[in-house]
C-alpha positions in Angstrom: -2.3 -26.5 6.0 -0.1 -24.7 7.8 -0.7 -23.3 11.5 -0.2 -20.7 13.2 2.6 -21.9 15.2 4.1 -21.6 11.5 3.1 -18.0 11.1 4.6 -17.1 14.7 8.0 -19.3 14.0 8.4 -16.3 11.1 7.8 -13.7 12.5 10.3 -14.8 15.9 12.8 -14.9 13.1 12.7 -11.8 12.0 12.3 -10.0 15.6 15.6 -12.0 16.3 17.0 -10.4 13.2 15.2 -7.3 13.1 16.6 -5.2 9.5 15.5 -4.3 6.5 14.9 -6.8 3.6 15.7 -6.7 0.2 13.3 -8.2 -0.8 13.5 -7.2 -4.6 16.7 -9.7 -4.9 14.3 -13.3 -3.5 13.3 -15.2 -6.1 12.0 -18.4 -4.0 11.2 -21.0 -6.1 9.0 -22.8 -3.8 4.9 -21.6 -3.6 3.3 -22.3 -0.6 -0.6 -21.4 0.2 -0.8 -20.6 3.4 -4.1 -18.8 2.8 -3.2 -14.9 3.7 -5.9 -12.3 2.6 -5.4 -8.3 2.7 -9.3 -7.2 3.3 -10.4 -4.2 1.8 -10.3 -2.2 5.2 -6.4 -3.2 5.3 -6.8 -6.2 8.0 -4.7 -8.9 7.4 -6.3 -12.6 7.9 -5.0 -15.9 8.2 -7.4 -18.6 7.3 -10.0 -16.3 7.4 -8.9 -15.6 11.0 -8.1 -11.7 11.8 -4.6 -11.1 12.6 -4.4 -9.4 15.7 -0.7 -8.8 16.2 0.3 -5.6 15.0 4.1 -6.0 15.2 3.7 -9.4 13.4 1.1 -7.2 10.4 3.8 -4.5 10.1 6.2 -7.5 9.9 4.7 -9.6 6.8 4.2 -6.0 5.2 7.8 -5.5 5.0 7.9 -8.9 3.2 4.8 -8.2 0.7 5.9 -7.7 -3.0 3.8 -7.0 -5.8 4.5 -10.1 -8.7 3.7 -8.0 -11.7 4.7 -4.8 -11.4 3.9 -3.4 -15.1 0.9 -5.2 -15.6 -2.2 -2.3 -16.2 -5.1 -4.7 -15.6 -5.6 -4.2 -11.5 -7.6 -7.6 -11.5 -4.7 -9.4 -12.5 -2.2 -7.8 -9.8 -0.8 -10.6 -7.7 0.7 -10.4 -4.3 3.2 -12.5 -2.0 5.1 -12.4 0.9 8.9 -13.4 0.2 11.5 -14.9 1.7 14.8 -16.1 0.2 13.4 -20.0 -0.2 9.4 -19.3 -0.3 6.9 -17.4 -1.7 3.4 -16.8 0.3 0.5 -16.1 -1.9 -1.5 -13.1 -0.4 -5.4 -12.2 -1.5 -5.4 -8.4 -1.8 -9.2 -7.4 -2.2 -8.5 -3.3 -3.6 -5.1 -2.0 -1.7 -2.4 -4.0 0.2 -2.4 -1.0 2.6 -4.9 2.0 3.8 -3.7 5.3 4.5 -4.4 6.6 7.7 -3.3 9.7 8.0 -2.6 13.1 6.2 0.2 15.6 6.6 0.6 19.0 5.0 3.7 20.5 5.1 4.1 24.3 3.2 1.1 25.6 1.1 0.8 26.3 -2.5 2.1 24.7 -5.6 5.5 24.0 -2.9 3.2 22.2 0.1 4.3 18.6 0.6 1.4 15.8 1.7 3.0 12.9 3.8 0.7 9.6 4.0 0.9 7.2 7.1 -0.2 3.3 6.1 -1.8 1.5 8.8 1.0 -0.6 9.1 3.4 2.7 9.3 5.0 3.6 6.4 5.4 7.1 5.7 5.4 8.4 1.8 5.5 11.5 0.4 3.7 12.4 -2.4 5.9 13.2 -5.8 7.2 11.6 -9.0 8.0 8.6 -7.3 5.0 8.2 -5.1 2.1 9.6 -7.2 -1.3 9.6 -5.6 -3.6 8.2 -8.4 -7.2 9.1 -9.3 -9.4 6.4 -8.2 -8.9 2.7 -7.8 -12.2 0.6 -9.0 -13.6 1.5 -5.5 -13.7 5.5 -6.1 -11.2 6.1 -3.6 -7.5 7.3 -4.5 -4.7 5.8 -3.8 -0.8 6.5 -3.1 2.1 4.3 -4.3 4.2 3.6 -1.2 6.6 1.5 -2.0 7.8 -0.8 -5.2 4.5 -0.7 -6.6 2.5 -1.1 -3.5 -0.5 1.4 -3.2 -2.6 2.4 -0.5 -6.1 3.4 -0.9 -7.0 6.4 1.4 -9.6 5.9 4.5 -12.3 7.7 4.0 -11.2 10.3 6.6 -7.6 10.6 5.0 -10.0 10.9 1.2 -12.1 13.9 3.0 -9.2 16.0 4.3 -7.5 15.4 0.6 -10.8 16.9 -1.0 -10.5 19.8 1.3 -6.9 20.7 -0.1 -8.1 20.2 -4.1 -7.9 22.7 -6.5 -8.5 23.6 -10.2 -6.0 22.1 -12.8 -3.8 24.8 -14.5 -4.1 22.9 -17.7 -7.1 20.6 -17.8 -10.7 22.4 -17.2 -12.5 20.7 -14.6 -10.0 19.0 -13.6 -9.8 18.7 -9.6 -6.2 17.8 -8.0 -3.7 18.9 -5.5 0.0 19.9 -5.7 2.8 18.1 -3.4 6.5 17.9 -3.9 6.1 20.2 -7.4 4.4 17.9 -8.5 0.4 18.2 -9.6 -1.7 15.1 -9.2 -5.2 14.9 -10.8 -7.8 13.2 -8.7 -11.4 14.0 -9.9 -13.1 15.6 -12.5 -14.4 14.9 -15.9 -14.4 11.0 -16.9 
């Protein structure tokens, strides 16, 4: 199994090299298990071993893909971290990310939200990055990225709930407007 060392050696490389990937043209055609696990609170592990770097986190997030993007069953989403010759399996138990942090730019129907991930991405929510009712947990989520969501912390959840209102369209309908557009996150099942 593959240590550490192997996991630092990575993440020198990319320091060295520090840019953004593209990673949607990899196709490795090599697997290897190098047991990584995303834990519901957003912590990455290593062999059930927390990761404590945050520089080398933020790092394997930029490499993180979703494999089946499309796909509507969430239990069969699969993750991996990619490089141009390897593909690194990742566990993902609800999210690969958590959002941390909530901010509100205008008001109304034209007010923008901005989420920050824990490993710092920034999205705003509209068409492209659409927060979405509840994951299997209860909690919403934001795509951030490619088909990447995060699930909101509970206290970035609690200041959302605070900016819902009524649906124009859809009675008892709870949601909240960013970007023009209107997202839908509670009410009637």
């Amino acid at each position: 199994m593959p240590s550490e060392n192997e996991l630092l050696r990575l993440f020198s490389l990319a320091e060295e090299n520090r840019r953004e990937f593209d990673i949607s043209a990899w196709n490795p055609r090599e697997t290897l298990d190098i047991d990584l696990r995303i834990a519901a609170d957003g912590s990455w592990h290593h062999q059930n071993a927390p990761i404590n770097r945050p520089r080398m986190v933020k790092f394997f997030a930029s490499l993180l893909r979703r494999e089946n993007v499309g796909e509507n069953k969430k239990s069969r989403e699969k993750y991996a971290l990619i490089t141009p010759h390897l593909k690194y399996p990742v566990k993902v138990e609800e999210a690969p990310f958590l959002a941390v942090e909530l901010r509100r730019r205008g008001g109304g129907k034209n007010q923008e939200l901005f989420f920050r991930t824990n490993v710092d991405d920034v999205a705003r929510a509209d068409a492209d990055h659409p927060i979405s009712a509840a994951n299997f947990s209860g909690v919403p989520e934001i795509e951030i990225r490619a088909g990447l969501r995060a699930k909101l912390s509970r206290a970035v959840w609690l200041e959302l709930a605070d900016l819902l209102i009524p649906s124009e369209k859809d009675a008892g309908v709870l949601g909240v407007y960013s970007a023009g557009s209107f997202f839908a996150v509670g009410g009637p099942e």
